[in-house]
C-alpha positions in Angstrom: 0.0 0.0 0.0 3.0 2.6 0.5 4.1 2.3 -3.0 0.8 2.9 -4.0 0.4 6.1 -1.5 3.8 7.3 -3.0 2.6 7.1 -6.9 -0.8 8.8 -5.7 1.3 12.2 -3.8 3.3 12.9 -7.1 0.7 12.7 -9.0 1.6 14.7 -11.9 5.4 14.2 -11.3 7.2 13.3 -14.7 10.8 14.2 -13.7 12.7 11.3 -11.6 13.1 7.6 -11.2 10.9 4.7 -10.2 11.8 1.4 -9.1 10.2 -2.0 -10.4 8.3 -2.5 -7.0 7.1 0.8 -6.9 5.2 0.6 -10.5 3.9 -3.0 -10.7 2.9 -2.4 -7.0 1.3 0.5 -8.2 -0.2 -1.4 -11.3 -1.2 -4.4 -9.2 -3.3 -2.4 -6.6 -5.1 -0.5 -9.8 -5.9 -3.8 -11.2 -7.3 -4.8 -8.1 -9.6 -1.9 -7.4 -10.9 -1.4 -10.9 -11.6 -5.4 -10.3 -13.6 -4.5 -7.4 -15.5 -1.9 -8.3 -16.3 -3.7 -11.5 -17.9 -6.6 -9.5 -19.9 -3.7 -7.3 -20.8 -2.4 -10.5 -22.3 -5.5 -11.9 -23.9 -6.5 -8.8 -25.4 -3.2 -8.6 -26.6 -3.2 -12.3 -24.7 0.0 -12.7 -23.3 1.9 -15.6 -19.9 2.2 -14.9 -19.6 5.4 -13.9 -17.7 4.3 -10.7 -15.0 2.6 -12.7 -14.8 5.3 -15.5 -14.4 7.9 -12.6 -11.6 6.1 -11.0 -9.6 5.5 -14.2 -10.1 8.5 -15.2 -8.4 9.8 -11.6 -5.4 7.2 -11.8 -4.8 8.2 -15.4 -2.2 11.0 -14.7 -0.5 9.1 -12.0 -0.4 5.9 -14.3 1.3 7.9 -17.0 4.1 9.6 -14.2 4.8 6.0 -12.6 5.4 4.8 -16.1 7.7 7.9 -17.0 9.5 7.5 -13.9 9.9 4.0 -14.4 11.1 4.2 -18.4 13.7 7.0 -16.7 15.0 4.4 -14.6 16.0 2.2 -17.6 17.6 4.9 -18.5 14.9 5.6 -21.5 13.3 8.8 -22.8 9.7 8.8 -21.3 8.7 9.3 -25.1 9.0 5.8 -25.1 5.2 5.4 -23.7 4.1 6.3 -27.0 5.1 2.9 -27.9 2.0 1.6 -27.0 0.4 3.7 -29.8 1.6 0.2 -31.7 -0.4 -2.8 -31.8 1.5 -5.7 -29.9 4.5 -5.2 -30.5 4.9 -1.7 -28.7 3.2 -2.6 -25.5 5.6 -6.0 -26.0 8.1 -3.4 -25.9 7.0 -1.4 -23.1 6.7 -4.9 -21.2 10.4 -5.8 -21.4 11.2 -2.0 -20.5 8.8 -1.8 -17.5 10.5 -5.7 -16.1 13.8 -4.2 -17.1 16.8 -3.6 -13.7 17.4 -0.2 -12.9 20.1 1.7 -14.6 22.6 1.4 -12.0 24.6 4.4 -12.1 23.5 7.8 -12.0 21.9 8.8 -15.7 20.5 12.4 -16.7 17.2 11.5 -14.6 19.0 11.3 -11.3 20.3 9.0 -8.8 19.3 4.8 -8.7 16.8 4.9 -6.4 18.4 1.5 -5.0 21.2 3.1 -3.6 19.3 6.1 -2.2 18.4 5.9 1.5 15.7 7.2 3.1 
């Protein structure tokens, strides 16, 4: 929940690095809520509006995480418009996102391995 937290207070941060935990944690715990609410929503004969307003509020921190964590391959976050491709760039994306951290210090800042809090 703390890597969640953490994606959720720089929510429109671009700038920076994010480790592997911190975005599949982050990714894990949306897939997990929008699973939720789209059970409620079913059982509830709804419309969707509860999962289209909560995607809609993690879309900006979804985009930052992913940013952050392309930085931390030591990648241009530019590279998110891969997914613009069918298969192949989300493949792409895939083996960037699984991908160690760079680990030296690149143009994006410090590994976040090494940095203690």
């Amino acid at each position: 929940m703390h890597w969640y937290l953490e994606v959720l207070k720089q929510y429109a941060v671009f700038s920076g690095r994010s480790r592997r935990t911190e975005f599949w944690i982050f990714m894990a715990f949306n897939l997990v809520i929008l699973i939720l609410l789209k059970t409620i929503d079913g059982l509830t004969d709804g419309s969707g509006i509860i999962v289209l307003i909560y995607s809609i509020a993690v879309l900006i921190p979804a985009i930052a995480v992913s940013v952050r964590r392309l930085h931390d391959t030591d990648r241009s976050g530019w590279w998110l418009l891969a997914v613009f491709f069918p298969f192949l760039g989300a493949l792409v994306l895939l083996m960037f996102m699984a991908q160690d951290s760079d680990p030296k210090k690149n143009e994006y800042g410090p590994n976040q391995k090494q940095v203690i809090f």
